[in-house]
GUPA-5302 format. One record per atom (N, C-alpha, C, CB): residue number from 1; residue in one letter; atom name; x negated, y negated, z negated. Coordinates in Angstrom, 2 decimals. Each point is the difference from the previous one (the first is absolute). Glycine has a CB too. Example, Ala and Ser with C-alpha at 12.3 -4.5 7.8 and 13.67 -1.06 7.14 Angstrom:
! GUPA-5302
{n=1 res=A atom=N x=-13.19 y=5.69 z=-7.80}
{n=1 res=A atom=CA x=0.89 y=-1.19 z=0.00}
{n=1 res=A atom=C x=-0.90 y=-1.20 z=0.00}
{n=1 res=A atom=CB x=1.89 y=1.17 z=-1.25}
{n=2 res=S atom=N x=-1.54 y=-2.22 z=1.97}
{n=2 res=S atom=CA x=-0.82 y=-1.19 z=-0.06}
{n=2 res=S atom=C x=0.77 y=-1.09 z=-0.73}
{n=2 res=S atom=CB x=-1.18 y=0.63 z=2.15}
! end
This chain:
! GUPA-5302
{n=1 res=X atom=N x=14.25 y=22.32 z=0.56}
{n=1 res=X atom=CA x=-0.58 y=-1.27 z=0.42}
{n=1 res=X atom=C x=0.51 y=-0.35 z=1.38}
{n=1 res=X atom=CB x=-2.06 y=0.41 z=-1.40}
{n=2 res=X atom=N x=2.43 y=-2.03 z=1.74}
{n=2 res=X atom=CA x=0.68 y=0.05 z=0.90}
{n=2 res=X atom=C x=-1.79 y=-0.48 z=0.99}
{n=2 res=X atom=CB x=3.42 y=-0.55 z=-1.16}
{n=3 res=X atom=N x=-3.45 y=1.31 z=2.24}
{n=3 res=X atom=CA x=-0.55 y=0.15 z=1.33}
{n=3 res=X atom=C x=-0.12 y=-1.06 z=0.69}
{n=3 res=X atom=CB x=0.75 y=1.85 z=0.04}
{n=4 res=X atom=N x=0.63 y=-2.39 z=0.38}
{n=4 res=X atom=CA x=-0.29 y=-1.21 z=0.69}
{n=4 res=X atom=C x=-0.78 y=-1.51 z=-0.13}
{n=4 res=X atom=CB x=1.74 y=1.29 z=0.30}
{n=5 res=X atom=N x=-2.08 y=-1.48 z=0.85}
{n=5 res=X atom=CA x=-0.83 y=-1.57 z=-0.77}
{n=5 res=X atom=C x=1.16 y=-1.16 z=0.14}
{n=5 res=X atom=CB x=-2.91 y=0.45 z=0.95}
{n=6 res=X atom=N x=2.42 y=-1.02 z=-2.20}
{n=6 res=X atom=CA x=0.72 y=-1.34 z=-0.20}
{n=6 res=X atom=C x=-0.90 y=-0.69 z=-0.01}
{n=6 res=X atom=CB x=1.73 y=0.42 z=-1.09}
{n=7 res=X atom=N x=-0.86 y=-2.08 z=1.10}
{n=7 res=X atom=CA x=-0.63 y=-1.13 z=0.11}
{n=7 res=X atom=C x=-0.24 y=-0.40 z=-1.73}
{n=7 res=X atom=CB x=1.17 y=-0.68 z=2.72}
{n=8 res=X atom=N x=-1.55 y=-0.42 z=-2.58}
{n=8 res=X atom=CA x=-0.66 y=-0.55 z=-1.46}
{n=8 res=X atom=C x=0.72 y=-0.34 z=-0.61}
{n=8 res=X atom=CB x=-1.58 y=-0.64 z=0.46}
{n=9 res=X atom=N x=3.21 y=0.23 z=0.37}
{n=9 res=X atom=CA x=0.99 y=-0.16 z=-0.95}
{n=9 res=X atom=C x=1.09 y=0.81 z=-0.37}
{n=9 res=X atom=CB x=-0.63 y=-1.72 z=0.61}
{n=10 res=X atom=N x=0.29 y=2.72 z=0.20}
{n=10 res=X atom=CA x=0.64 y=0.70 z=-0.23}
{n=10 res=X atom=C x=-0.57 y=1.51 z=-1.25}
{n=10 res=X atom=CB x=0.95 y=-1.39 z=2.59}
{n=11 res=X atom=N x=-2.42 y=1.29 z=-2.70}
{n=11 res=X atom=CA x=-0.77 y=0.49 z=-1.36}
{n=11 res=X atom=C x=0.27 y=-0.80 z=-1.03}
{n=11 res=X atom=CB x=-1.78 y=0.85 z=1.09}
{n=12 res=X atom=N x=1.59 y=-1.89 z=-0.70}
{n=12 res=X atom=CA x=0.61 y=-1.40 z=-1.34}
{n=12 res=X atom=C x=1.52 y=0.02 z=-0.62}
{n=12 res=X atom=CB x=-1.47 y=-1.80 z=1.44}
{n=13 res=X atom=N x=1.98 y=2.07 z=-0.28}
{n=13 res=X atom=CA x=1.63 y=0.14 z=-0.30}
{n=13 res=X atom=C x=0.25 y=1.63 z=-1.14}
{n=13 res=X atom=CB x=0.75 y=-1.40 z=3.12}
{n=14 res=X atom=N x=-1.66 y=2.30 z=-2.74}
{n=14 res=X atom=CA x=0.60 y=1.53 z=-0.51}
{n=14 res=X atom=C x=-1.17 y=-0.21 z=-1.04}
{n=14 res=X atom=CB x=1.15 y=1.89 z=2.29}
{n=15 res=X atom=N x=-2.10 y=-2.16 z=-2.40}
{n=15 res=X atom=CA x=-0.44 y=0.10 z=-1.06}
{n=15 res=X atom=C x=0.14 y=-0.70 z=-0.97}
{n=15 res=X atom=CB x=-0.95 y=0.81 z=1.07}
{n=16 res=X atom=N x=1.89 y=-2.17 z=-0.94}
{n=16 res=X atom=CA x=0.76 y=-0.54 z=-1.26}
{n=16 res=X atom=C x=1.24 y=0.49 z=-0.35}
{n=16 res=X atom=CB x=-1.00 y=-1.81 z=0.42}
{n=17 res=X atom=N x=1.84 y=2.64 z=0.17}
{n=17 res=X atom=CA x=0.92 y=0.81 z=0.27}
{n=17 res=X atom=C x=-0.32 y=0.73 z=-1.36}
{n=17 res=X atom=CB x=0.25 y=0.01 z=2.79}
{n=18 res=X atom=N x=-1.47 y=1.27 z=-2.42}
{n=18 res=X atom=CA x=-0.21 y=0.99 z=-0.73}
{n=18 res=X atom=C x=-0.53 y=-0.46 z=-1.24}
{n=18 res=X atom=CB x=-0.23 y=1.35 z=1.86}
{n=19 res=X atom=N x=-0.52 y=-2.52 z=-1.84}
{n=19 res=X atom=CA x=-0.31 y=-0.28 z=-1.52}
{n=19 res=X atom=C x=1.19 y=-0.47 z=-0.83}
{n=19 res=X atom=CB x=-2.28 y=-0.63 z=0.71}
{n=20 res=X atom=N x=3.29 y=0.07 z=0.19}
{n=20 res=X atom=CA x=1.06 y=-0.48 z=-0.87}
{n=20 res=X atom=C x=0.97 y=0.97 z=-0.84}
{n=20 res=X atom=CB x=-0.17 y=-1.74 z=1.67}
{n=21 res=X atom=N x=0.27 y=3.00 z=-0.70}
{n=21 res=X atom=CA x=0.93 y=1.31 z=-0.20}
{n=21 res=X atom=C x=-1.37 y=0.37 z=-1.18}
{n=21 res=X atom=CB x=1.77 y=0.97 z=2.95}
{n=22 res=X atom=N x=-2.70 y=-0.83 z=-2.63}
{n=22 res=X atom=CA x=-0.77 y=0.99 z=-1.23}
{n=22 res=X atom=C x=0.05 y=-0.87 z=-1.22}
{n=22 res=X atom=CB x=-1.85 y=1.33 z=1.53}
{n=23 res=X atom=N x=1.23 y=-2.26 z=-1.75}
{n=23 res=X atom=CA x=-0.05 y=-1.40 z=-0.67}
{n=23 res=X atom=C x=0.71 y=-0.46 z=-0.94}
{n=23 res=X atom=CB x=-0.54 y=-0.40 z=1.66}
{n=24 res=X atom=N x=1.60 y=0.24 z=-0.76}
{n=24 res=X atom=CA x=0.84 y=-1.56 z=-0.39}
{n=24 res=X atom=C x=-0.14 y=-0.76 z=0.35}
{n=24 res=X atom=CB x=0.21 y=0.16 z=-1.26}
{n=25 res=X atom=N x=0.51 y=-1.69 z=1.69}
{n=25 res=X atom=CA x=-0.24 y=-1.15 z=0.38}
{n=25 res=X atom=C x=-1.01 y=-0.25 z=-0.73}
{n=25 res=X atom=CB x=1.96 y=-0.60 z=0.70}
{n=26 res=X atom=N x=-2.23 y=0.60 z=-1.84}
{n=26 res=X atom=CA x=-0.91 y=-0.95 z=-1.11}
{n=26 res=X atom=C x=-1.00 y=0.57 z=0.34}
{n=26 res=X atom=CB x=1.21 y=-0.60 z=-2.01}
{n=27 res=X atom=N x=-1.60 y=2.04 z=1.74}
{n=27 res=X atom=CA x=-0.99 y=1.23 z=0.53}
{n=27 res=X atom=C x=-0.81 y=-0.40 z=0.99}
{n=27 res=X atom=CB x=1.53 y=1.64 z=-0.42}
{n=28 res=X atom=N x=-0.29 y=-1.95 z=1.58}
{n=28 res=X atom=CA x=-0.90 y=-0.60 z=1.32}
{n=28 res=X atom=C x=-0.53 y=-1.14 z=0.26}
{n=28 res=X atom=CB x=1.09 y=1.15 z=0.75}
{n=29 res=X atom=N x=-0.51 y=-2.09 z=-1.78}
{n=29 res=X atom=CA x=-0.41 y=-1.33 z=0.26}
{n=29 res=X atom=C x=-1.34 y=-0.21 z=-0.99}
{n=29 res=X atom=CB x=2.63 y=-0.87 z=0.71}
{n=30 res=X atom=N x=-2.87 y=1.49 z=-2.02}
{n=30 res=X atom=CA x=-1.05 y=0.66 z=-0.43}
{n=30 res=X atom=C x=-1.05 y=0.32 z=0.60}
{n=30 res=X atom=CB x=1.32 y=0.51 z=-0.96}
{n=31 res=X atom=N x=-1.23 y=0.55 z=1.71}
{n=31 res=X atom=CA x=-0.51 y=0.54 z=0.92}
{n=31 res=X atom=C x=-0.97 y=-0.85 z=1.09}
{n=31 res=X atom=CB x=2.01 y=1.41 z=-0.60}
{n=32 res=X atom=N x=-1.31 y=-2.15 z=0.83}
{n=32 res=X atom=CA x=-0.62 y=-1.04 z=1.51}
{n=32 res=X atom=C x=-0.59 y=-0.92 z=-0.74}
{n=32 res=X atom=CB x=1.81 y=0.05 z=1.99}
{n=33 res=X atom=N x=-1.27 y=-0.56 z=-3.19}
{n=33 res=X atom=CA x=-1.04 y=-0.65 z=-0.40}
{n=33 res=X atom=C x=-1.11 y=0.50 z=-0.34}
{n=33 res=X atom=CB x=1.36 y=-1.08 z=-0.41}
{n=34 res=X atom=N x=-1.51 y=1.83 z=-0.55}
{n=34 res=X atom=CA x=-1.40 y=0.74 z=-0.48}
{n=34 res=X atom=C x=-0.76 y=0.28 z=1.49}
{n=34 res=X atom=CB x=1.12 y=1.42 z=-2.47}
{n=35 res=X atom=N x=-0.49 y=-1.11 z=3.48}
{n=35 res=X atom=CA x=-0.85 y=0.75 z=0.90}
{n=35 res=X atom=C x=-0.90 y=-1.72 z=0.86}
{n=35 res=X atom=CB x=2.18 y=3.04 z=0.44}
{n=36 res=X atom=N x=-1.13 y=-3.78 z=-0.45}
{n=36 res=X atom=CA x=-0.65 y=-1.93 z=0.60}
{n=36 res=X atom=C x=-0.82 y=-0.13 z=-0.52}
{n=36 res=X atom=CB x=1.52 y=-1.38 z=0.28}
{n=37 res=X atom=N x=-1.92 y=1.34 z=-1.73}
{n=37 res=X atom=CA x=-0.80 y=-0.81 z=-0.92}
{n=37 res=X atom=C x=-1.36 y=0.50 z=0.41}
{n=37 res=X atom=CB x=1.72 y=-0.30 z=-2.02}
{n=38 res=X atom=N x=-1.98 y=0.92 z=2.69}
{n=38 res=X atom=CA x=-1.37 y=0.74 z=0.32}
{n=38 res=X atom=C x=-1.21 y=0.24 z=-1.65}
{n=38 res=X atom=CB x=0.33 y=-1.50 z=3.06}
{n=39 res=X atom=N x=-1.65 y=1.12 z=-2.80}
{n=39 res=X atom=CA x=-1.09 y=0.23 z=-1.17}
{n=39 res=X atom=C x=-0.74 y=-0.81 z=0.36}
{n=39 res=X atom=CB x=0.02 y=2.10 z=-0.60}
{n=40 res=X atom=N x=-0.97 y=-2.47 z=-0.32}
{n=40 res=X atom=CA x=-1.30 y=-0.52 z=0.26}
{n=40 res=X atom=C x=0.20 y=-1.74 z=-0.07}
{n=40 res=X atom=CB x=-0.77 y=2.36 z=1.64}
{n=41 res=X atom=N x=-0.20 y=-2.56 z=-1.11}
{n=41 res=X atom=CA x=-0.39 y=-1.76 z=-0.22}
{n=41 res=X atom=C x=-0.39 y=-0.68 z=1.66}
{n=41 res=X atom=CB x=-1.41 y=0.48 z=-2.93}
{n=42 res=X atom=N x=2.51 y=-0.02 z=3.96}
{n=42 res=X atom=CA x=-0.41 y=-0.93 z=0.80}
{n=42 res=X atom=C x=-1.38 y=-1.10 z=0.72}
{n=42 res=X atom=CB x=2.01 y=0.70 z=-1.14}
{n=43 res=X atom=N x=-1.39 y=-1.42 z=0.31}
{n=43 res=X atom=CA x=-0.91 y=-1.13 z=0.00}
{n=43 res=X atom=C x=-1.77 y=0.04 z=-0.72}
{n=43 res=X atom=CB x=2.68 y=-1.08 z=-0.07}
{n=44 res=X atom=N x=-2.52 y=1.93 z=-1.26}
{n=44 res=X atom=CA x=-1.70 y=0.18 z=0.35}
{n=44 res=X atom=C x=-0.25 y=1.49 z=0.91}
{n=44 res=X atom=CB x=-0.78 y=-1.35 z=-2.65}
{n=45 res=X atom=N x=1.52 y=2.22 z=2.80}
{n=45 res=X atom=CA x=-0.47 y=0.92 z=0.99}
{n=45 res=X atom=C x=-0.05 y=-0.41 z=1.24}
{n=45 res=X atom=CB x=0.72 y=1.47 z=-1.21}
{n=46 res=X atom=N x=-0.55 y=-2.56 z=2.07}
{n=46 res=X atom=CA x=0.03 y=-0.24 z=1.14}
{n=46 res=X atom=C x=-1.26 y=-0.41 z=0.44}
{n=46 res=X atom=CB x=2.18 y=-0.36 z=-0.22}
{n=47 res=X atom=N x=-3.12 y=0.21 z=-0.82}
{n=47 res=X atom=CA x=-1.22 y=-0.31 z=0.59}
{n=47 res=X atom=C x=-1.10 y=0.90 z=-0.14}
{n=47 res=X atom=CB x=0.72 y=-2.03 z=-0.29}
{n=48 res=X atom=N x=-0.32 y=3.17 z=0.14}
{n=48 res=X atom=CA x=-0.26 y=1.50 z=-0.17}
{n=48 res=X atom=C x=0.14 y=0.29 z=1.82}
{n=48 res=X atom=CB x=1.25 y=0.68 z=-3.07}
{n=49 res=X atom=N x=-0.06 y=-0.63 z=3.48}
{n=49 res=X atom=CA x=0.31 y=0.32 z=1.34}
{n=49 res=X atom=C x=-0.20 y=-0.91 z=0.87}
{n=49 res=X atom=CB x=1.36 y=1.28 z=-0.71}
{n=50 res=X atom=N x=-1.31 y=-2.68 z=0.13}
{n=50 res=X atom=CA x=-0.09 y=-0.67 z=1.37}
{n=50 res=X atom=C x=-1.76 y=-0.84 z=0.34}
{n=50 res=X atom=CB x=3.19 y=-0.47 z=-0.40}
{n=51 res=X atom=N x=-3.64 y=0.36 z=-0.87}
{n=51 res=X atom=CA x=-1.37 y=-0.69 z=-0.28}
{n=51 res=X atom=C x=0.37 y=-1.04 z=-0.35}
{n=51 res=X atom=CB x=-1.39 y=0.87 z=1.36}
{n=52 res=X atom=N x=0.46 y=-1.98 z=-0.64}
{n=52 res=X atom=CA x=-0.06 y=-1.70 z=-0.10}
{n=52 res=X atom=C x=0.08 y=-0.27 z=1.24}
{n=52 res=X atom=CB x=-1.39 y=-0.51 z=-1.88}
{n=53 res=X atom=N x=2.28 y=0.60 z=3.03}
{n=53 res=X atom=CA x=-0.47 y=-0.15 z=0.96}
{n=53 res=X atom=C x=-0.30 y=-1.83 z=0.05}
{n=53 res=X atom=CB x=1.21 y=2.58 z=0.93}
{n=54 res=X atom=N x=-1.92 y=-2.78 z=0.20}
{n=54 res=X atom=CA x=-0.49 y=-1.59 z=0.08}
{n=54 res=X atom=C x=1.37 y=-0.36 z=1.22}
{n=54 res=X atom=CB x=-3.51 y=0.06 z=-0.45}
{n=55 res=X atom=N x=3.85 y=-1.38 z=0.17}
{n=55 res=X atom=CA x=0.91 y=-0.52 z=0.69}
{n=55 res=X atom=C x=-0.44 y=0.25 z=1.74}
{n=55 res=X atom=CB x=0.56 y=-1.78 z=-2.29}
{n=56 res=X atom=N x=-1.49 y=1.86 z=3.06}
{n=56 res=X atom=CA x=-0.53 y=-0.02 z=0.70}
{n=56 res=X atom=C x=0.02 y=1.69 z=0.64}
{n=56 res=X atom=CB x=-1.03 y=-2.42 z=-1.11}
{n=57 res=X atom=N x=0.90 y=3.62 z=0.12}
{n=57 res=X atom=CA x=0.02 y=1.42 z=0.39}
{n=57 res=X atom=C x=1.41 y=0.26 z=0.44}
{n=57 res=X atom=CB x=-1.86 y=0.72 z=-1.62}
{n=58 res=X atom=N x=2.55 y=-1.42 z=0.61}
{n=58 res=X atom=CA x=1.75 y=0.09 z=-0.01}
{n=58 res=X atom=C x=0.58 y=-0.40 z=1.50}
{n=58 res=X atom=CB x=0.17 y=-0.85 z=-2.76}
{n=59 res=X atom=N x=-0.76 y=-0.32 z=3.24}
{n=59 res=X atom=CA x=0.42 y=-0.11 z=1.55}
{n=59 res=X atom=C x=-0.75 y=0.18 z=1.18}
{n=59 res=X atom=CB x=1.16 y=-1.30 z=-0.94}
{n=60 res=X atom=N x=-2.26 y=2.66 z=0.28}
{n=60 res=X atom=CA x=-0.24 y=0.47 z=0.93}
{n=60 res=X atom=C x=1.06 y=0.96 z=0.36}
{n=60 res=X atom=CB x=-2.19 y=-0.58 z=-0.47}
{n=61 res=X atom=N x=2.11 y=1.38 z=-0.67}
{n=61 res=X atom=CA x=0.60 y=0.89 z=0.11}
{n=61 res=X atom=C x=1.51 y=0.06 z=0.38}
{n=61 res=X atom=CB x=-1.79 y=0.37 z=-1.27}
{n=62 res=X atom=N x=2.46 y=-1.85 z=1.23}
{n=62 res=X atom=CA x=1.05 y=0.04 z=0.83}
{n=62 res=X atom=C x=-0.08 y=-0.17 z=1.37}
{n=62 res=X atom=CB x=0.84 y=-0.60 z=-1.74}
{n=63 res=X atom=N x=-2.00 y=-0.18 z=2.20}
{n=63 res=X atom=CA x=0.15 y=-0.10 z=1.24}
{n=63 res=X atom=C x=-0.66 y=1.78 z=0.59}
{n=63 res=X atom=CB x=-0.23 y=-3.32 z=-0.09}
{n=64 res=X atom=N x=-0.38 y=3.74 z=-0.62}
{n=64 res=X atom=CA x=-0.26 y=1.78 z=0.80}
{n=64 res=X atom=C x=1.31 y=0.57 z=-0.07}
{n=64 res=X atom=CB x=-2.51 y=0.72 z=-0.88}
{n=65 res=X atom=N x=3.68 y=-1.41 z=0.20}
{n=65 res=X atom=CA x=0.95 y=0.85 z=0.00}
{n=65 res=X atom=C x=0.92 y=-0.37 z=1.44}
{n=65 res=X atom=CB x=-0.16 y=0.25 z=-2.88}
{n=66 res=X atom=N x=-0.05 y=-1.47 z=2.85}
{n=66 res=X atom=CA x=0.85 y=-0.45 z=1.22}
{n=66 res=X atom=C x=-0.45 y=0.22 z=1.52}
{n=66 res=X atom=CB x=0.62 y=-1.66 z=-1.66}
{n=67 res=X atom=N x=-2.00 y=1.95 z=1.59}
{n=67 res=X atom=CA x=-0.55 y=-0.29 z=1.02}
{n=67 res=X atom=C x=0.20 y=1.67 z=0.43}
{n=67 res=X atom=CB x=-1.67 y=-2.48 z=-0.59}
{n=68 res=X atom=N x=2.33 y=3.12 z=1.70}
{n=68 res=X atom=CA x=-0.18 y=0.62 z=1.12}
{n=68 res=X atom=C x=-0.97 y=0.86 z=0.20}
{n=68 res=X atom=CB x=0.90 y=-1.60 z=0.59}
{n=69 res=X atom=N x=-0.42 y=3.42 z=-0.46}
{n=69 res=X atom=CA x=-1.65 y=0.35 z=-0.15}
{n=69 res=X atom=C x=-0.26 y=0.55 z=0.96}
{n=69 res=X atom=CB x=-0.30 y=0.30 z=-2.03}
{n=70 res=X atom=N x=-0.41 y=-1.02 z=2.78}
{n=70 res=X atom=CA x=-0.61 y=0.63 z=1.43}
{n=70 res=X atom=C x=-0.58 y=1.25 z=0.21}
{n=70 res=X atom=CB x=-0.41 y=-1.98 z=0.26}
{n=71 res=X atom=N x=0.96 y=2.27 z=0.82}
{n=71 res=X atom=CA x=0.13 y=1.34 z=0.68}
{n=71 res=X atom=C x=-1.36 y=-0.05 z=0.64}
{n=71 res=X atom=CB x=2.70 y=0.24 z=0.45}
{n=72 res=X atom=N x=-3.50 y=1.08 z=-0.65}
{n=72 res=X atom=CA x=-0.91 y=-0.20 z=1.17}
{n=72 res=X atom=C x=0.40 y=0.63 z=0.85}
{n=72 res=X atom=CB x=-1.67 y=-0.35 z=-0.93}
{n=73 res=X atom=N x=0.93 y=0.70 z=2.20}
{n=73 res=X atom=CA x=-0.12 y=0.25 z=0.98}
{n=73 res=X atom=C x=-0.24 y=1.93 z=0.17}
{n=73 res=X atom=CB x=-0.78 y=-2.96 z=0.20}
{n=74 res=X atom=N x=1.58 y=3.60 z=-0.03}
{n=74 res=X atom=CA x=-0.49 y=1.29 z=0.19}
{n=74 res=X atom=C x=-1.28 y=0.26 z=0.49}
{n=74 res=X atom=CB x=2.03 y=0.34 z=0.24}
{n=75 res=X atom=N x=-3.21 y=0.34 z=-0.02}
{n=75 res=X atom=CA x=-0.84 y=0.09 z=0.35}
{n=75 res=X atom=C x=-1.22 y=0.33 z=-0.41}
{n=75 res=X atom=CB x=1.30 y=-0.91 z=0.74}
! end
């Protein structure tokens, strides 16, 4: 196993490499697809994870994101 760290394109680069050598072109292109297509149903599971939020919670919660989080005071 190679040790060193690589970047993302450079894992992207060798690991289409090695699927292609093990594979085949077709193998690998196989491959990436089956692995994209993910499972499940999206769209009705999203309200499993996300709720209902009310238009109104939604920008709260962006503005807590934007807003700065104050430091207190040691003491």
């Amino acid at each position: 196993m190679n040790a060193k760290v690589m970047t993302l394109n450079e894992i992207r680069r060798t690991g289409i490499q090695l699927l292609t050598q093990n594979l085949g072109a077709v193998g690998m292109v196989r491959f990436l697809q089956q692995s994209d297509t993910g499972w499940g149903d999206y769209t009705k599971e999203r309200g499993q994870w996300l709720g209902e939020p009310s238009l109104d919670e939604i920008a709260t919660g962006i503005k807590n994101m934007k807003r700065p989080e104050k430091k207190h005071p040691a003491g």
